[in-house]
LODO-520851 format. One record per atom (N, C-alpha, C): residue number from 1; residue in one letter; atom name; x, y, z. Coordinates in steps of 0.05 Angstrom, whole numbers. Each point is the difference from the previous one (the first is absolute). Layout:
<rs>
NUM:A:CA:X:Y:Z;
...
</rs>
This chain:
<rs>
1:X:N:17:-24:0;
1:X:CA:-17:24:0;
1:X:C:18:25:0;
2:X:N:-3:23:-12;
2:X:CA:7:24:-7;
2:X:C:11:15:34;
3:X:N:18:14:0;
3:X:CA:6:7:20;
3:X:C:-27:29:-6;
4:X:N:-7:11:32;
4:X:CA:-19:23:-3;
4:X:C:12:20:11;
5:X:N:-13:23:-19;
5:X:CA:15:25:5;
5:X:C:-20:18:14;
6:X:N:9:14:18;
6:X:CA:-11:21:28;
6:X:C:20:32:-17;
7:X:N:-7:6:-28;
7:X:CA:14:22:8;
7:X:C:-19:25:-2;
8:X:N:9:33:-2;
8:X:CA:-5:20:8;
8:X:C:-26:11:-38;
9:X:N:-25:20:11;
9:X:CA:-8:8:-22;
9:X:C:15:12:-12;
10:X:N:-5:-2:-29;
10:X:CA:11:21:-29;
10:X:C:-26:19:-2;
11:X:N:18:21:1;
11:X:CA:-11:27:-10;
11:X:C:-12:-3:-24;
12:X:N:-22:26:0;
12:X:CA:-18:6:-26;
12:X:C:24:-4:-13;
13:X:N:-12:-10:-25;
13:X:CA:21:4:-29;
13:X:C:8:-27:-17;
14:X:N:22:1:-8;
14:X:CA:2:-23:-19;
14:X:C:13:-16:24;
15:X:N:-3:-30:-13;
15:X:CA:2:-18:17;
15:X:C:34:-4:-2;
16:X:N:9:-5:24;
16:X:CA:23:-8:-4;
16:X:C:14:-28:-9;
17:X:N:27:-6:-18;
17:X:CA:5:-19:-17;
17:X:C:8:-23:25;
18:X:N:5:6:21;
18:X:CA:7:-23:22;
18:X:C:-29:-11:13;
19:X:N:-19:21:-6;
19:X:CA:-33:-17:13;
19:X:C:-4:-19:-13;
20:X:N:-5:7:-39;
20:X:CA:-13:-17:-22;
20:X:C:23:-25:6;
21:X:N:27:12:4;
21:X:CA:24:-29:3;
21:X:C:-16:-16:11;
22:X:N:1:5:33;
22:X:CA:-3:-22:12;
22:X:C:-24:-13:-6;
23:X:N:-27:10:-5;
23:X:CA:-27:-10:-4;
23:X:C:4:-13:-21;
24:X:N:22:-2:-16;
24:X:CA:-6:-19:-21;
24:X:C:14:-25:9;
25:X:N:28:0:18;
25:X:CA:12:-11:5;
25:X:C:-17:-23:11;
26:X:N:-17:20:19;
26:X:CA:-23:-24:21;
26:X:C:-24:-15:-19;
27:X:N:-5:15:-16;
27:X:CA:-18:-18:-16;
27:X:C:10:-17:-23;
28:X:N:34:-3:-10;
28:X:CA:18:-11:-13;
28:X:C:0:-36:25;
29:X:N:-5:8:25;
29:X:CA:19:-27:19;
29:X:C:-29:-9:10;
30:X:N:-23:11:-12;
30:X:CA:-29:-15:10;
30:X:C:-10:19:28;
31:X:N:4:21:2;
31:X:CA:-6:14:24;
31:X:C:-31:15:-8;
32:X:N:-9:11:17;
32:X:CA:-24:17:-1;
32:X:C:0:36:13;
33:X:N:4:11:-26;
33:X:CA:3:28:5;
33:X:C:-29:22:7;
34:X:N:2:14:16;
34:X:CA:-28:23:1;
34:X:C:7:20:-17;
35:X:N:-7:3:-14;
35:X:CA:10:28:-21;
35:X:C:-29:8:-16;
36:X:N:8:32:-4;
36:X:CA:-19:22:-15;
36:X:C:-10:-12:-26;
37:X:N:-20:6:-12;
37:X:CA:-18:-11:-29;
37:X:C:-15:25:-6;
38:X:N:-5:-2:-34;
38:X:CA:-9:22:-6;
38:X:C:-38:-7:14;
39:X:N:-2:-11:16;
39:X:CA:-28:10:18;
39:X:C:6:-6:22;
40:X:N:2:-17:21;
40:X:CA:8:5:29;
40:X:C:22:-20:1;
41:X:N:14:4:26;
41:X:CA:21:-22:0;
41:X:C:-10:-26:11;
42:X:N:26:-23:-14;
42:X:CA:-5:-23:-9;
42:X:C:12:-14:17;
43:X:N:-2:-22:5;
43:X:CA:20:-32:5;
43:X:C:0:-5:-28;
44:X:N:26:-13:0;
44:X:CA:20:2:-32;
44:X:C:22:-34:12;
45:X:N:-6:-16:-29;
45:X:CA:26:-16:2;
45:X:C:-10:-3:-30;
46:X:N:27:-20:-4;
46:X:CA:7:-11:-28;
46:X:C:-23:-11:-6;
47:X:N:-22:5:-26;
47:X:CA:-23:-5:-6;
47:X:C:8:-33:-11;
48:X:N:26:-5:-2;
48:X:CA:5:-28:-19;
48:X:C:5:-32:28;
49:X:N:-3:21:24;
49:X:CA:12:-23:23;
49:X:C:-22:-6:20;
50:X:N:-9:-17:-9;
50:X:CA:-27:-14:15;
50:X:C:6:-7:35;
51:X:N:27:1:16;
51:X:CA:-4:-1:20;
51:X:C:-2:34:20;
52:X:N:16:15:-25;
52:X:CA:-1:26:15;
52:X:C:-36:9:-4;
53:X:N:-4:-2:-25;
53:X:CA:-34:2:3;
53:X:C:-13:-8:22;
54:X:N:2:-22:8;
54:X:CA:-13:-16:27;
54:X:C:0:18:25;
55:X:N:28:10:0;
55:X:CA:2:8:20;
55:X:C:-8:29:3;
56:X:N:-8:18:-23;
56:X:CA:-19:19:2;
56:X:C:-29:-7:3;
57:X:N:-8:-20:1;
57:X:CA:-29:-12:6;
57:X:C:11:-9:29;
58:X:N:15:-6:5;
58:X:CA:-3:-13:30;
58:X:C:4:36:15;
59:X:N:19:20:-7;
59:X:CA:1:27:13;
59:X:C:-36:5:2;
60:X:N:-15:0:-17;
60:X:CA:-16:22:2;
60:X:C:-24:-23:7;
61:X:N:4:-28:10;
61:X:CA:-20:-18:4;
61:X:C:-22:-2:-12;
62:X:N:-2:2:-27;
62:X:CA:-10:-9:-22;
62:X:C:2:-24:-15;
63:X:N:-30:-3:-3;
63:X:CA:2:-37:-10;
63:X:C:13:2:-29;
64:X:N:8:-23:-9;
64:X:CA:22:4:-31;
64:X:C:-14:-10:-15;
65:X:N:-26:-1:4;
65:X:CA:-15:-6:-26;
65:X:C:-10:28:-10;
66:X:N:7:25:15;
66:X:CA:-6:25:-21;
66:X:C:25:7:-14;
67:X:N:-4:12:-19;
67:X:CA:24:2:-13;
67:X:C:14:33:9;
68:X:N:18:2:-14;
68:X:CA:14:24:2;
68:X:C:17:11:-23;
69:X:N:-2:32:4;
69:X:CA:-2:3:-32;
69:X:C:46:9:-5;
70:X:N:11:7:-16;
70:X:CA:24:14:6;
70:X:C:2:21:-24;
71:X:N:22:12:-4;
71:X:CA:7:17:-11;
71:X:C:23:5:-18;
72:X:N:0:10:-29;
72:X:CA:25:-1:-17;
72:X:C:2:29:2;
73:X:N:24:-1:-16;
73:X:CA:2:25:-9;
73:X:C:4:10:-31;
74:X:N:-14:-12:-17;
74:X:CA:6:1:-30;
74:X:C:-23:-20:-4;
75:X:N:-21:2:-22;
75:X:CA:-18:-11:-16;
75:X:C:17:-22:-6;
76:X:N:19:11:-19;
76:X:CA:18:-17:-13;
76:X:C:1:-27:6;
77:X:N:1:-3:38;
77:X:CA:1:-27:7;
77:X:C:-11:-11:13;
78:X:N:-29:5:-14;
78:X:CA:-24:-18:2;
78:X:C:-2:-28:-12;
79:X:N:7:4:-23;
79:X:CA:2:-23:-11;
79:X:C:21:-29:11;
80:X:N:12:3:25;
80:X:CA:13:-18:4;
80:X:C:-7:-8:31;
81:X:N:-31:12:-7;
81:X:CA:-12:-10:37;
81:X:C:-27:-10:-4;
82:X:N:-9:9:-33;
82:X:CA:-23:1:-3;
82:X:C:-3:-20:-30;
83:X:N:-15:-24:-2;
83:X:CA:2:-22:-32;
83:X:C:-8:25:-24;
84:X:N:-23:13:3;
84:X:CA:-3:9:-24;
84:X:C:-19:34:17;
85:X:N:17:19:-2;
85:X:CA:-11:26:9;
85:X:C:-18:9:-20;
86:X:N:-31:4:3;
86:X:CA:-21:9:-11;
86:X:C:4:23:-15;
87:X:N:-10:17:-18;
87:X:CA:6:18:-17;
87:X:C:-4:23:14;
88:X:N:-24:-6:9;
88:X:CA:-10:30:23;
88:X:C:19:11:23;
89:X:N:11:-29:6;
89:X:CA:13:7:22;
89:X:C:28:34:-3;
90:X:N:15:-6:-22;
90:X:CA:21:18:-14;
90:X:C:-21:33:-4;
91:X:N:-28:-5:-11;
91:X:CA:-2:26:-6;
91:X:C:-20:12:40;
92:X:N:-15:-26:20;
92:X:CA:-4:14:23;
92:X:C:23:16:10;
93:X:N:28:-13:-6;
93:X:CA:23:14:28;
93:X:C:16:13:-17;
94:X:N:-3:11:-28;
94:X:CA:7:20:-6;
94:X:C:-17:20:3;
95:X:N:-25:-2:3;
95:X:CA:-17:20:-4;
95:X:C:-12:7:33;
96:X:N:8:-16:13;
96:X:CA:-9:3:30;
96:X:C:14:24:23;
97:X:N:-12:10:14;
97:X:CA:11:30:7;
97:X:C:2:-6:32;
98:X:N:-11:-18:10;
98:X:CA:7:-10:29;
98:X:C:18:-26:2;
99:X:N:1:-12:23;
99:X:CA:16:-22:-11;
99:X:C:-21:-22:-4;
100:X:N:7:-19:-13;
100:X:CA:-25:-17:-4;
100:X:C:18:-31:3;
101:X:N:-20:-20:12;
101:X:CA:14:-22:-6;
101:X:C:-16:-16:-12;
102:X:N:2:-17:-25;
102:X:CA:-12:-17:-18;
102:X:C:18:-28:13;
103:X:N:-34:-13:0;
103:X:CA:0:-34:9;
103:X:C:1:-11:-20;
104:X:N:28:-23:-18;
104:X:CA:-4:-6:-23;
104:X:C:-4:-37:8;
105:X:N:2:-5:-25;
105:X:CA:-9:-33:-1;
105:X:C:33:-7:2;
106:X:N:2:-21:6;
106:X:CA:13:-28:-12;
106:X:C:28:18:4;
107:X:N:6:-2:39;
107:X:CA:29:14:2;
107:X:C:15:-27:0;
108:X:N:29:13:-8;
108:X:CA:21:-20:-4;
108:X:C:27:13:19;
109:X:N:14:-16:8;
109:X:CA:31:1:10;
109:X:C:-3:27:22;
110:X:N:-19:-16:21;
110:X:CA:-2:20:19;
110:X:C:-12:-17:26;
111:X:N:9:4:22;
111:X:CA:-7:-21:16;
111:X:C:-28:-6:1;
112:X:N:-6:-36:15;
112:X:CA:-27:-5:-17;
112:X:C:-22:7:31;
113:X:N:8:8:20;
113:X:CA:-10:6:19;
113:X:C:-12:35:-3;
114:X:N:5:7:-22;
114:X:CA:4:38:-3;
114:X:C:-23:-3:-14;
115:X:N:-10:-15:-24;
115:X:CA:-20:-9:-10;
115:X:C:-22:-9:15;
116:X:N:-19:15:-22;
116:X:CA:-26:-3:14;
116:X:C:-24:-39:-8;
117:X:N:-10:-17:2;
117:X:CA:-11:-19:-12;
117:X:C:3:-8:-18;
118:X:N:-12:13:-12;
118:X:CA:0:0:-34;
118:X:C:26:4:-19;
119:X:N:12:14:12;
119:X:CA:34:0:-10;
119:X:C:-1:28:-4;
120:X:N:-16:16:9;
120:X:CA:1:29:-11;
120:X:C:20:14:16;
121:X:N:13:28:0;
121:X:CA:12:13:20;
121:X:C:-4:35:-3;
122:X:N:0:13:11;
122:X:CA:-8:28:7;
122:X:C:34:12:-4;
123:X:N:3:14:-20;
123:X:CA:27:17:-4;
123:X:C:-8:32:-9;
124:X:N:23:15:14;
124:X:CA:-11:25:-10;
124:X:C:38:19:-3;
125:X:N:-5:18:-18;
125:X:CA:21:16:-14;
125:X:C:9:21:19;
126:X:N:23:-6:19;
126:X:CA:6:21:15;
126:X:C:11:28:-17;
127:X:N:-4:24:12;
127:X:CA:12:19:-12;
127:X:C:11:22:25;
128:X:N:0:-11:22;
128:X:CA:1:8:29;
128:X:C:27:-5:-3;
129:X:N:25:20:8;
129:X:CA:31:3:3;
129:X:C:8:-31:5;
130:X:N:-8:3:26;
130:X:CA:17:-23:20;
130:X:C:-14:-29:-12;
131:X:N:-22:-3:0;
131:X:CA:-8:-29:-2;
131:X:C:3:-6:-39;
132:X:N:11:17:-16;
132:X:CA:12:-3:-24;
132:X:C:16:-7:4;
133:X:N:15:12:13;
133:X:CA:30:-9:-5;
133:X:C:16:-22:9;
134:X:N:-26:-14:28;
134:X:CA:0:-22:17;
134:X:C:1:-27:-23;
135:X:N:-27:6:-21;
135:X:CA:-3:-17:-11;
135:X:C:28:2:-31;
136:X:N:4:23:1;
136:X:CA:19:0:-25;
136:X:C:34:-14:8;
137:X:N:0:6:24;
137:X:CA:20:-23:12;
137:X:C:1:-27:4;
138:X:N:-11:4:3;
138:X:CA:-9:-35:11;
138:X:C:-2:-16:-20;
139:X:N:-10:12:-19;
139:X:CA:-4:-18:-34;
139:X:C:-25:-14:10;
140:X:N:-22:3:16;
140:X:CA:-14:-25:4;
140:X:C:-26:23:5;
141:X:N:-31:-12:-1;
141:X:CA:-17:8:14;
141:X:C:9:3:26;
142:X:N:-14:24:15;
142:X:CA:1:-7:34;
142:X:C:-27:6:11;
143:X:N:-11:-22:14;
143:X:CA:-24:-7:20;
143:X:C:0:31:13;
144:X:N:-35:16:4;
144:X:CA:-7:22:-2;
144:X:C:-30:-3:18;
145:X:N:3:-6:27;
145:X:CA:-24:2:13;
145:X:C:-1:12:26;
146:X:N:-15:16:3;
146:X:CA:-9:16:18;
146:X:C:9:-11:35;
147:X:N:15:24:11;
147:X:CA:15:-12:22;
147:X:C:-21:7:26;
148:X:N:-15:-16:-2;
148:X:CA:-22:-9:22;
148:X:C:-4:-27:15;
149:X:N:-12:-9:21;
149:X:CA:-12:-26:-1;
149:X:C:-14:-8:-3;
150:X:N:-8:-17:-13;
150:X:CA:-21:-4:-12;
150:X:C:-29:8:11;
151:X:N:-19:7:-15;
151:X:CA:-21:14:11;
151:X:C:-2:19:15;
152:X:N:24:22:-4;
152:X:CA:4:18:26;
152:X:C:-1:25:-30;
153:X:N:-2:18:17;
153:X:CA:-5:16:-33;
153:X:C:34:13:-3;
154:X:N:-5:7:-31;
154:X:CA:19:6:-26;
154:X:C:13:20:20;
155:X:N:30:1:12;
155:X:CA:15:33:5;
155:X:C:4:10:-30;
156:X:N:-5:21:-2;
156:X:CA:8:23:-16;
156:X:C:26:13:4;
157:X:N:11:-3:12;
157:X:CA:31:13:9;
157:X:C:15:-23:20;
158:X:N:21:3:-1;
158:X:CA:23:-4:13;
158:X:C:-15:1:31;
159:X:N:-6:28:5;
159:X:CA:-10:12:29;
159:X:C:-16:-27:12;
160:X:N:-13:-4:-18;
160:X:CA:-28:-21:10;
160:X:C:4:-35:-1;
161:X:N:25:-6:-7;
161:X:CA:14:-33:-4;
161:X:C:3:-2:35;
162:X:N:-9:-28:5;
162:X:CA:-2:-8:32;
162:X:C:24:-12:-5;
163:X:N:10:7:31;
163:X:CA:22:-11:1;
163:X:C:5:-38:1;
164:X:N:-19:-15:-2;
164:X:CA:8:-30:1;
164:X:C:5:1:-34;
165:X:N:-8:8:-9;
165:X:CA:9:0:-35;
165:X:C:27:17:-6;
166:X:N:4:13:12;
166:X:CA:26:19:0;
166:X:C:25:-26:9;
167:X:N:-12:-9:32;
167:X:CA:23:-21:0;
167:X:C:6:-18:-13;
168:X:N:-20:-20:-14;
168:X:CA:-1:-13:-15;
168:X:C:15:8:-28;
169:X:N:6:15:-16;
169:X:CA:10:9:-26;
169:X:C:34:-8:11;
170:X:N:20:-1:-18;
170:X:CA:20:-10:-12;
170:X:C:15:30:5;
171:X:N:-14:25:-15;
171:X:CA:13:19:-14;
171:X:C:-16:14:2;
172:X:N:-2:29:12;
172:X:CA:-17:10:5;
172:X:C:8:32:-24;
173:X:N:-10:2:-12;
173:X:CA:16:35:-21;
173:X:C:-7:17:8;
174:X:N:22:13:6;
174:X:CA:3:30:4;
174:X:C:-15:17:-12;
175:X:N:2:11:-20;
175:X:CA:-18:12:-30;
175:X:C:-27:3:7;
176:X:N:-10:24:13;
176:X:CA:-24:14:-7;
176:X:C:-16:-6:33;
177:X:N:13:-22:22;
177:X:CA:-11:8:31;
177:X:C:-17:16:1;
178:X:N:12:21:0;
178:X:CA:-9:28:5;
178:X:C:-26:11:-18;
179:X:N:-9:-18:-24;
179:X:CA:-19:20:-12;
179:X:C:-28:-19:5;
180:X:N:-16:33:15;
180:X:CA:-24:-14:2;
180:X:C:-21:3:-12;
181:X:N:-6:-1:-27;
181:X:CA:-16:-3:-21;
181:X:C:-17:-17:3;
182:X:N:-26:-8:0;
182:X:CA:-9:-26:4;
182:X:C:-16:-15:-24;
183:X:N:21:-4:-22;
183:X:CA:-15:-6:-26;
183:X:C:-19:-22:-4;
184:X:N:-14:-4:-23;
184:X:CA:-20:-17:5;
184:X:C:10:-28:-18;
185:X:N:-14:-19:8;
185:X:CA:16:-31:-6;
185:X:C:-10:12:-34;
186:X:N:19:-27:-20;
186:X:CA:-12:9:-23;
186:X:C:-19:-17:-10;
187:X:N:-9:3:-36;
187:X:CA:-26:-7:-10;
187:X:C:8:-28:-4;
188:X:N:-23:-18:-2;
188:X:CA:10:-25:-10;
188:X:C:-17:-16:-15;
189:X:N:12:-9:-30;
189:X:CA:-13:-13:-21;
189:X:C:4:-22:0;
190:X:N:-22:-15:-17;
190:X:CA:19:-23:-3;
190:X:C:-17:-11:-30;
191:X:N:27:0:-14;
191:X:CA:-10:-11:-29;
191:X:C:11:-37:-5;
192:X:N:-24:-3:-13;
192:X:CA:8:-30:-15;
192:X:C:-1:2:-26;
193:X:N:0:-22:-11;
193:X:CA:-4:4:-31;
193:X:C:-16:9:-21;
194:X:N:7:11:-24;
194:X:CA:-13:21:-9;
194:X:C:-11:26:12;
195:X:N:18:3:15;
195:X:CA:0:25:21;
195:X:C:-24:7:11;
196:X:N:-7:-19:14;
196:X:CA:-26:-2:12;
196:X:C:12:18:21;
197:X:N:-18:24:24;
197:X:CA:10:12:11;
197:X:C:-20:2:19;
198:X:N:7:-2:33;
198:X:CA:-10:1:19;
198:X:C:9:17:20;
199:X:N:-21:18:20;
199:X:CA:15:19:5;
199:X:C:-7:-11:34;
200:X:N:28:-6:15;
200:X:CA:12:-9:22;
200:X:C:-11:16:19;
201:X:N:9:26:-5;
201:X:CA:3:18:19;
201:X:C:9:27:-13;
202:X:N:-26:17:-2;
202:X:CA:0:32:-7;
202:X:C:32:9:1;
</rs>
């Protein structure tokens, strides 16, 4: 298991290159990081490692038959999580002005516990500094769910994360503590074939 880090907040501003280091480092050795998302902050591991997944369902005591959605940072590399990305899907998240996450069919090469029944999985296009660049390191999806316990409601900030989930994380990021914005979770679709489209969540 990942050694855990107790260190000091980062100031408003750009994130520093030794925070994104280490958070990748911990989600590189199977650890579980708390870090910022372009809608509230997340529990984050390697979306491809089915035991660190587990163990974000065992943090937030959630049964593992719901699924959980993660996060890229490039369209581009959809296609190597997803068998065949719907047409709609390319023109919703170009054309989408919040963040949005589309539920597609038939995910591939991503742990099989992150998946929902049916084989479907919930991915959405970061464009948020820090959790871009989390995923643009890492080369991998990273697991993107709400740092609560289960059935306890959504924190909106940093301010509002209980501390048994704080202990629990691997890696806790510096990057953005301090801001207390309280954005709203995002929209969620989910297309199947022939771009059939269902709307998840406004």
């Amino acid at each position: 298991m990942p050694e855990r880090y107790e260190q000091g907040e980062q100031p408003a501003g750009r994130y520093e290159p030794d925070d994104l280091k280490e958070a990748v480092r911990v989600l590189q050795e199977g650890g579980v990081v708390l870090y910022p998302t372009d809608t509230v902050w997340g529990l984050g591991c390697d979306a491809t490692n089915a035991e660190a997944v587990a163990r974000i369902f065992r943090i937030k005591q959630r049964a593992d038959a719901k699924a959980m959605l993660c996060l890229l940072d490039t369209p581009g590399k959809l296609q190597g999580y997803v068998e065949e990305v719907p047409d709609m899907a390319w023109e919703l998240i170009e054309l989408s002005t919040k963040p949005l996450t589309i539920i597609y069919p038939h995910a591939r090469n991503l742990a099989k516990n992150l998946m929902a029944e049916d084989g479907s999985v919930g991915i959405r296009i970061t464009k948020e500094t820090f959790s871009k660049a989390l995923c643009e390191r890492l080369h991998k999806p990273v697991v993107s769910t709400s740092a609560n316990l289960s059935g306890e409601p959504t924190p909106r900030n940093f301010s509002q994360i209980v501390e048994d989930v704080k202990q629990q994380a691997d890696y806790i990021v510096r990057y953005r503590r301090n801001d207390l914005a309280e954005p709203a979770p995002s929209s969620i679709i989910k297309l199947d074939k022939g771009n059939v489209i269902k709307v998840i969540r406004p």
